[in-house]
C-alpha positions in Angstrom: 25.4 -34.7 10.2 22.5 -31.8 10.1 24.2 -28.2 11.0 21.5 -26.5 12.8 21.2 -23.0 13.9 18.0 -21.0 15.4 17.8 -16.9 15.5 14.6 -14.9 16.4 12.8 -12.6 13.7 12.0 -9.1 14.3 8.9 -10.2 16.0 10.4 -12.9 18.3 9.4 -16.1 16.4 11.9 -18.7 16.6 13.3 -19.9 12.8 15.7 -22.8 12.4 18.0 -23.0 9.7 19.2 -26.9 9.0 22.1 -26.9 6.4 22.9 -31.0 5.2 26.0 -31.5 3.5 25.6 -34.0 0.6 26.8 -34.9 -3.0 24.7 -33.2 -5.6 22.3 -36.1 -7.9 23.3 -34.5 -11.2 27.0 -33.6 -10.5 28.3 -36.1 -7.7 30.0 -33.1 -6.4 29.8 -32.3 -2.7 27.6 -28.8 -1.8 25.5 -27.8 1.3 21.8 -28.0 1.3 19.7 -25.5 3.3 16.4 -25.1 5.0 14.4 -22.3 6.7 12.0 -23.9 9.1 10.0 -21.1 10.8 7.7 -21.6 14.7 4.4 -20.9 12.9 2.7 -23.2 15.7 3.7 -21.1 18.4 5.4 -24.3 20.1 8.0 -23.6 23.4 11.6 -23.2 22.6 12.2 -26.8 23.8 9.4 -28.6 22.1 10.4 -27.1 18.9 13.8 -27.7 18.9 12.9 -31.2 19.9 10.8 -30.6 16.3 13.4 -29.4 14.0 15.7 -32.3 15.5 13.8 -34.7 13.6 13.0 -32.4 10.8 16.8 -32.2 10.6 17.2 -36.1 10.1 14.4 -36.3 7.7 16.3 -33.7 5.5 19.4 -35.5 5.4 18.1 -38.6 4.8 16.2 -36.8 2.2 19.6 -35.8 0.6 20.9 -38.8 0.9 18.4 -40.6 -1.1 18.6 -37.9 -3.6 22.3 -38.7 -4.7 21.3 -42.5 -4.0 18.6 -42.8 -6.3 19.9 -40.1 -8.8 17.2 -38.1 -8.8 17.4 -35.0 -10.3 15.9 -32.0 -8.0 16.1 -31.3 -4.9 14.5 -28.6 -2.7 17.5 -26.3 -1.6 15.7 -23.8 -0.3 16.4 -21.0 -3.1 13.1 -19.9 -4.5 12.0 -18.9 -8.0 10.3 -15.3 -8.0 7.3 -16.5 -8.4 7.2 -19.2 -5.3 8.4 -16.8 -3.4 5.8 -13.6 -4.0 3.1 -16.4 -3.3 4.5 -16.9 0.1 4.9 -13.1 0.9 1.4 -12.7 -0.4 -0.6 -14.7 1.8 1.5 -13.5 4.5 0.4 -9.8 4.2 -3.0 -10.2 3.3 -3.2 -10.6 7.3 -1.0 -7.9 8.0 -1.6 -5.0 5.6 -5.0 -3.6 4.0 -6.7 -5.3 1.4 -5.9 -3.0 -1.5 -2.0 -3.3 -0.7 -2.9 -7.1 -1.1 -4.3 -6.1 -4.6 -1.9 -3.6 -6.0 1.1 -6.3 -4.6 -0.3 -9.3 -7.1 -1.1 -7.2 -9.6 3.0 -5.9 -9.3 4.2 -9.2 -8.8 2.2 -10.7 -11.9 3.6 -7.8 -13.8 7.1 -8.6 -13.4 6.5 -12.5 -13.2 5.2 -11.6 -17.3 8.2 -9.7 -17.4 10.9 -12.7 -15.9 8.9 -14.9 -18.6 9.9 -12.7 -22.0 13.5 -12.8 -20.8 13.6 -16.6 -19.1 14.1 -16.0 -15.5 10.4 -17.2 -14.5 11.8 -20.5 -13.6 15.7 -19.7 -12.4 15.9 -19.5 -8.4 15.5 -15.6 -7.4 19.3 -15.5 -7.3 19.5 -15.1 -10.6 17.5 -12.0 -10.6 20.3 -9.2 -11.2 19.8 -5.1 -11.4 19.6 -5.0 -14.6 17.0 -7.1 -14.9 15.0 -5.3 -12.8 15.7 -2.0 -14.1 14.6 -3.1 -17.5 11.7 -4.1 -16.1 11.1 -0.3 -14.7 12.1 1.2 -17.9 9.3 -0.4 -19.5 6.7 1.6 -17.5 8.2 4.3 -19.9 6.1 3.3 -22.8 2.9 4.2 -20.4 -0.1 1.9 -20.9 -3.2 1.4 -23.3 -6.4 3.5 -21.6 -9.4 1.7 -21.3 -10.4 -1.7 -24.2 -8.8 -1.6 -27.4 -10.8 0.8 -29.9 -10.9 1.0 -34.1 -11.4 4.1 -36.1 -13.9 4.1 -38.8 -11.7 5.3 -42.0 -15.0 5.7 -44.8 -18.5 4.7 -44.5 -19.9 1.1 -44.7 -21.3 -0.5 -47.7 -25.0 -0.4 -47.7 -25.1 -4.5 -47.2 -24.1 -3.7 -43.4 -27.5 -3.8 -41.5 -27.9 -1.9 -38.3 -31.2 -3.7 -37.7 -29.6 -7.1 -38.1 -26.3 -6.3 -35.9 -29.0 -5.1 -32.8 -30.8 -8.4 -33.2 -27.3 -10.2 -33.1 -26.1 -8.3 -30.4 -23.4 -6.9 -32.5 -23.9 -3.5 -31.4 -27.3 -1.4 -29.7 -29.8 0.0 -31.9 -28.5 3.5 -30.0 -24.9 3.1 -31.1 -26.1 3.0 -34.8 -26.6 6.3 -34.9 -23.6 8.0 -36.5 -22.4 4.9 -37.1 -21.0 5.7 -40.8 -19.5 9.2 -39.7 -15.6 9.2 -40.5 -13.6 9.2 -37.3 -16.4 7.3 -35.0 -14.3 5.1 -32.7 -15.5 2.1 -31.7 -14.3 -0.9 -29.5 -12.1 -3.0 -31.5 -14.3 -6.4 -31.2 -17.1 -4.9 -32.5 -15.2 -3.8 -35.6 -13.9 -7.3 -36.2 -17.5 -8.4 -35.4 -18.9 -6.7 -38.2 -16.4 -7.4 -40.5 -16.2 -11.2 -40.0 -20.3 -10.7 -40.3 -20.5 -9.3 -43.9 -17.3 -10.5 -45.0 -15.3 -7.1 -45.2 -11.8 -6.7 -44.5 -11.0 -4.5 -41.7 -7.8 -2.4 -43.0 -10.4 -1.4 -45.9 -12.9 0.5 -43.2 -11.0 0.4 -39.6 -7.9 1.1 -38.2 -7.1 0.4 -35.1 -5.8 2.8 -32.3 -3.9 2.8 -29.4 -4.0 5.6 -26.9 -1.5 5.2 -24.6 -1.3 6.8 -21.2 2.4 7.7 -20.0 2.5 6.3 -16.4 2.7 9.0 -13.4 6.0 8.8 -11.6 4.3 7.9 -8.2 3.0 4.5 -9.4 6.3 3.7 -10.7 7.6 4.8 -7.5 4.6 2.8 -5.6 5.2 -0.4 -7.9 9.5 -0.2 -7.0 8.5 0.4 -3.2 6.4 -3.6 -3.7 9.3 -5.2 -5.8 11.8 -3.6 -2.9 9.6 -5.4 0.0 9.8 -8.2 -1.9 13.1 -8.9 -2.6 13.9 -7.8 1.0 12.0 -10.9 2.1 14.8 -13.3 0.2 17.2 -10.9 2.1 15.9 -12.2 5.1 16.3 -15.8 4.4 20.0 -15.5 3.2 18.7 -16.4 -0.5 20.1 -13.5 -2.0 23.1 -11.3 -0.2 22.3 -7.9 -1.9 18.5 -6.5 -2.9 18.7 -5.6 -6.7 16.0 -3.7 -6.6 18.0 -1.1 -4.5 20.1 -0.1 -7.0 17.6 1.1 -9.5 17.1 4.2 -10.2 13.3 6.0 -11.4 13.9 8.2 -14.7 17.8 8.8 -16.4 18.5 12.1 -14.3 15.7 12.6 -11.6 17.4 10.4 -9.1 15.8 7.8 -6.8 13.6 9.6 -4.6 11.0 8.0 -3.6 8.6 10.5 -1.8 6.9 13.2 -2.8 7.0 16.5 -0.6 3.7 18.0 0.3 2.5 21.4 -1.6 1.4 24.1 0.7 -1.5 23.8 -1.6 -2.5 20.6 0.3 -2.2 22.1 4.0 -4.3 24.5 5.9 -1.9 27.5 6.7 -1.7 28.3 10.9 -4.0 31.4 9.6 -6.7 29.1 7.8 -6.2 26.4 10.5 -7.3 28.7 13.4 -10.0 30.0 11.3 -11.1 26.1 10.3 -11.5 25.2 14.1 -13.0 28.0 15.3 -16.1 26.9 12.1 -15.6 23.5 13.7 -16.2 25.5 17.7 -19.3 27.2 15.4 -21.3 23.9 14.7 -24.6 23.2 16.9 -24.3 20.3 19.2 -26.0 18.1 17.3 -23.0 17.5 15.3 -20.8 16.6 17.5 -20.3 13.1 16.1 -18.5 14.8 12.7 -16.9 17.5 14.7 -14.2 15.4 16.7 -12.9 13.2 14.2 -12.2 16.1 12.1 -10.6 17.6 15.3 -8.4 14.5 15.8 -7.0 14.4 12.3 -5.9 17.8 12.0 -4.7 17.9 16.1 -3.1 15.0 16.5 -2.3 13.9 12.8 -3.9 10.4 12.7 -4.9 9.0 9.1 -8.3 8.3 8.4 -7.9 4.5 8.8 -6.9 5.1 12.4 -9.5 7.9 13.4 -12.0 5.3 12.2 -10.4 2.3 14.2 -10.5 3.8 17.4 -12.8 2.7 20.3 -13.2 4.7 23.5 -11.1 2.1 25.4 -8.2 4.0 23.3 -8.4 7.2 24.8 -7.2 8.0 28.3 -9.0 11.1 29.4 -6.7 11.5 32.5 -3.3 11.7 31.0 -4.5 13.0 28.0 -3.4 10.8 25.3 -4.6 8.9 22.2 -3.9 5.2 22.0 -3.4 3.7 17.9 -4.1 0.3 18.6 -5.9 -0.6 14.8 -6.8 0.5 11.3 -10.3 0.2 10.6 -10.4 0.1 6.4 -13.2 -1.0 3.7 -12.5 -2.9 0.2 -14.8 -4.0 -2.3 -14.4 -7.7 -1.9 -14.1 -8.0 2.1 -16.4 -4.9 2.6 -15.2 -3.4 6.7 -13.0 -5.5 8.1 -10.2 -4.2 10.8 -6.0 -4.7 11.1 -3.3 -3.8 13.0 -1.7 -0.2 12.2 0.2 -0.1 9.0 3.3 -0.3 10.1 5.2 -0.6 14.2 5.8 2.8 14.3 2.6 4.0 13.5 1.5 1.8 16.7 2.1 4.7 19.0 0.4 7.6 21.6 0.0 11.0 20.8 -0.8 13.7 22.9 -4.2 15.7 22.9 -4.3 19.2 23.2 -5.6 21.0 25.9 -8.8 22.1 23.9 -9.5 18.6 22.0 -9.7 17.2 25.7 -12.6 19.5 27.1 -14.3 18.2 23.6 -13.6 15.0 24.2 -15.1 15.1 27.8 -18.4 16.4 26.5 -18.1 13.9 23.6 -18.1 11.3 26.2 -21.3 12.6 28.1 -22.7 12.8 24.5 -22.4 8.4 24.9 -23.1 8.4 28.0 -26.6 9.7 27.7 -27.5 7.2 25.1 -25.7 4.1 26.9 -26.1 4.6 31.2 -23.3 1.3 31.4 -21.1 3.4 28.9 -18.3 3.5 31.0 -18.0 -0.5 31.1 -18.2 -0.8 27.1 -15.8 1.3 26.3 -14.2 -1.3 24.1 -17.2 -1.8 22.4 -18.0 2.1 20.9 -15.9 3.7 18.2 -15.0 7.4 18.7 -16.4 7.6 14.6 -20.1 6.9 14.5 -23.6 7.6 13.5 -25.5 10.0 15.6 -27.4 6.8 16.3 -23.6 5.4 18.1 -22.7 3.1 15.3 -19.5 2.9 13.5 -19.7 4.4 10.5 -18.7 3.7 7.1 -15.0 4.6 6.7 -15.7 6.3 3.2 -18.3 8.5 5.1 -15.3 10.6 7.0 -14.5 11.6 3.8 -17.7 13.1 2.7 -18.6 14.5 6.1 -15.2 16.9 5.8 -15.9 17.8 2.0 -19.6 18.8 3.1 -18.0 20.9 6.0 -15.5 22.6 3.8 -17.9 23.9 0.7 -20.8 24.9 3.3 -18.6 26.6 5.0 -16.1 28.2 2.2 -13.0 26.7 2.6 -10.8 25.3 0.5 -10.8 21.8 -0.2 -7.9 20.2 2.5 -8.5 15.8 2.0 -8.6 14.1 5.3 -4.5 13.1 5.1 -4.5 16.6 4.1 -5.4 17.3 8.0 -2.8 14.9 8.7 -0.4 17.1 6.6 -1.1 20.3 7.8 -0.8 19.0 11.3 2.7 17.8 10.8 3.2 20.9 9.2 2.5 23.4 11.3 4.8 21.6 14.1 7.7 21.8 12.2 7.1 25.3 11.2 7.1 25.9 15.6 10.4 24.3 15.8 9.1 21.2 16.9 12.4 18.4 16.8 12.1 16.1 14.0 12.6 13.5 16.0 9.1 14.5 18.0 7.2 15.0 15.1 7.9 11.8 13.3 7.3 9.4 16.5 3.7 11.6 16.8 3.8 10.9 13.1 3.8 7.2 13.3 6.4 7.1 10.6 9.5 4.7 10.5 11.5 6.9 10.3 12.2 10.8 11.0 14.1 10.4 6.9 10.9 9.8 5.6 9.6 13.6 7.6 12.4 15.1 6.0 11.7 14.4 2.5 8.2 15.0 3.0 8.2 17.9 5.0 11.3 19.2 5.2 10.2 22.9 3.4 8.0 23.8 6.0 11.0 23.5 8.3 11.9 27.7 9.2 14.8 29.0 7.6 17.8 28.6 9.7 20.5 30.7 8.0 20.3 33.5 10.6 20.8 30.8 13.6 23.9 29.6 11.9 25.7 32.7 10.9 25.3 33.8 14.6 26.5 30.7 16.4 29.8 31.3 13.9 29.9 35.0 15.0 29.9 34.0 18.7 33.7 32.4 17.8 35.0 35.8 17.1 
């Protein structure tokens, strides 16, 4: 008889989890069988429940035929690594930006290699333990090779070697010739097997080849850890694993596993340089009004780029004063613009707008209105970012707009999450609660404000020694 038992994800999908107990083909021996059986179809409770009823009597008969015929697999329900990273791939390409997509499978490919040289590739994920995965982080230490393979030229060619002929044959240009018998010139290390397997000369006579590696910086270590840690969480979730190996690794032999990186006051605007870089902003003719508030609205209310560029005038309630983050509107090479939800649920949040951002905001709207009479019925359909034409603009082009800003105008050069840095900055520094500033934030949690921020918090010493006075 099929043990079935249903439980709701974090985003209220119903899953089923059927467990069949049955005798094992290879062994005879009795064990339990499981299956995760998730409401993809968005079907009522009743009608799939009514679903996973017969699902359930498929799988054990399923079991039961197993042992029968004496087959030797069945699906349990226990992953390998490399079944289970192509699940939890497709599954965030809808959910998360489409370089996070890239960077994930070029992780997960990374370690799948790395399973391979120690024989884990095809064990279930179980199998997977710490150390395993700590060698695997270990190995960054060794850096990478920079750029193609390349081969040094150790003493000139012999005069048989014909730059003419090699240009004809595509070898190498007519323009890379030149020099071409200097000691030292490096060149890729196909073309010097080329060459040699063209006039029969042995390569460790004239080349050597060289590897220039490139130690790997600790926050794509850090970045490719946070991936693996995601990942892993995933066969958490299903009950596949009890404990997430990757937690337990540490970056480096002493440095601890910390894995964000506080902000240098290098990277903010100071309050001094902050007044003085809105009241430029204040300075700028009308005409460019359309660069001017999504500058202000980065560095007021702390939004990331992705979400400046995302928002539509349907997000922004002029009455109450508030900033709605409803989408992320991001740019890749291979899908070109394409929209998503906010990166995470936190950062789906309202933020307040400060008293003078509103008045700029009002005469932003008559700015739309006096292109568009019916504005106030499409406000769904303008972005807040745009041309000075009204159309979106390129999401790269916030970028450039604040870089031309900042060397016209002699400041130093703050990146847009710079603005987003300095305005989480300069709240903390006012005594703003933690709590407050990472909900505005849009981060998960106020932990993550703390490590990031926590130096710009004021020095509290003073406070402390007088509430202990107060006791005497």
């Amino acid at each position: 008889m099929a043990y079935i038992q249903y439980r709701k994800t974090k985003k209220g999908i119903l899953v089923a989890r059927i467990q069949v107990s049955g005798k094992d083909p290879e062994t005879g021996e009795f064990k339990v069988y499981p299956k995760n059986i998730q409401n993809d179809e968005g079907l009522t409770e009743a009608k799939f429940k009514k679903k996973i009823t017969i699902l359930a009597a498929e799988f054990e008969n399923e079991v039961a035929n197993a042992y029968k015929d004496q087959m030797a697999y069945i699906h349990t329900g226990v992953l390998t690594f490399s079944q289970l990273a192509q699940e939890w791939i497709s599954s965030i390409n809808a959910h998360q930006s489409h370089n996070y997509y890239l960077r994930a499978t070029d992780v997960t490919n990374i370690f799948n290699d790395y399973l391979k040289t120690v024989g884990l590739d095809k064990r279930p994920i179980s199998d997977i333990r710490v150390r395993d995965v700590q060698l695997f982080i270990n190995s960054f230490d060794k850096g990478y090779t920079k750029g193609k393979p390349i081969a040094k030229l150790k003493k000139p060619l012999p005069g048989k070697v014909n730059f003419r002929e090699l240009d004809r044959e595509k070898i190498i240009t007519r323009c890379s010739s030149y020099g071409m018998n200097n000691e030292d010139k490096n060149i890729l290390l196909s073309t010097a097997k080329a060459i040699c397997d063209r006039y029969g000369l042995k390569f460790n006579s004239y080349f050597e080849e060289v590897t220039e590696r490139v130690p790997y910086s600790p926050e794509t270590i850090k970045g490719y850890r946070r991936i693996l840690r995601t990942l892993f969480n995933e066969a958490v979730r299903y009950e596949w694993i009890t404990k997430n190996p990757v937690c337990a690794t540490k970056i480096g032999a002493t440095k601890g596993n910390i894995t964000m990186r506080p902000i240098e006051e290098k990277e903010v605007f100071s309050i001094k340089e902050t007044q003085e870089f809105i009241k430029m902003l204040d300075s700028l003719p009308e005409e460019y009004i359309h660069r001017k508030i999504p500058v202000k609205i980065m560095l007021l209310c702390g939004l990331r780029t992705a979400e400046v560029c995302g928002l539509r005038w349907s997000d922004i309630d002029l009455e109450k004063g508030i900033i709605n983050v409803n989408r992320n509107r991001l740019t890749s090479r291979e899908r070109g613009v394409y929209e998503k939800e906010p990166k995470s649920k936190t950062s789906k949040r309202s933020v307040p707008i400060p008293a003078p951002l509103l008045e700029d905001l009002k005469k932003y709207y008559k700015w739309f209105e006096i292109a568009d009479t019916n504005f106030a019925k499409k406000l769904n359909q303008y972005y807040l970012t745009c041309t000075i034409y009204r159309t979106p603009i390129y999401p790269q082009s916030l970028r450039q707009w604040l870089v031309s800003i900042e060397e016209k105008h002699g400041f130093k050069h703050i990146s847009c999450h710079g603005l987003r840095h300095t305005y989480c900055s300069i709240l903390l520094s006012q005594n703003v609660p933690i709590q407050t500033v990472s909900r505005y934030m849009g981060h998960s949690d106020s932990t993550v404000t703390l490590q990031v921020y926590a130096h710009f918090i004021p020095d509290t010493q003073e406070k402390v020694i007088d509430a202990l006075d107060k006791l005497f």
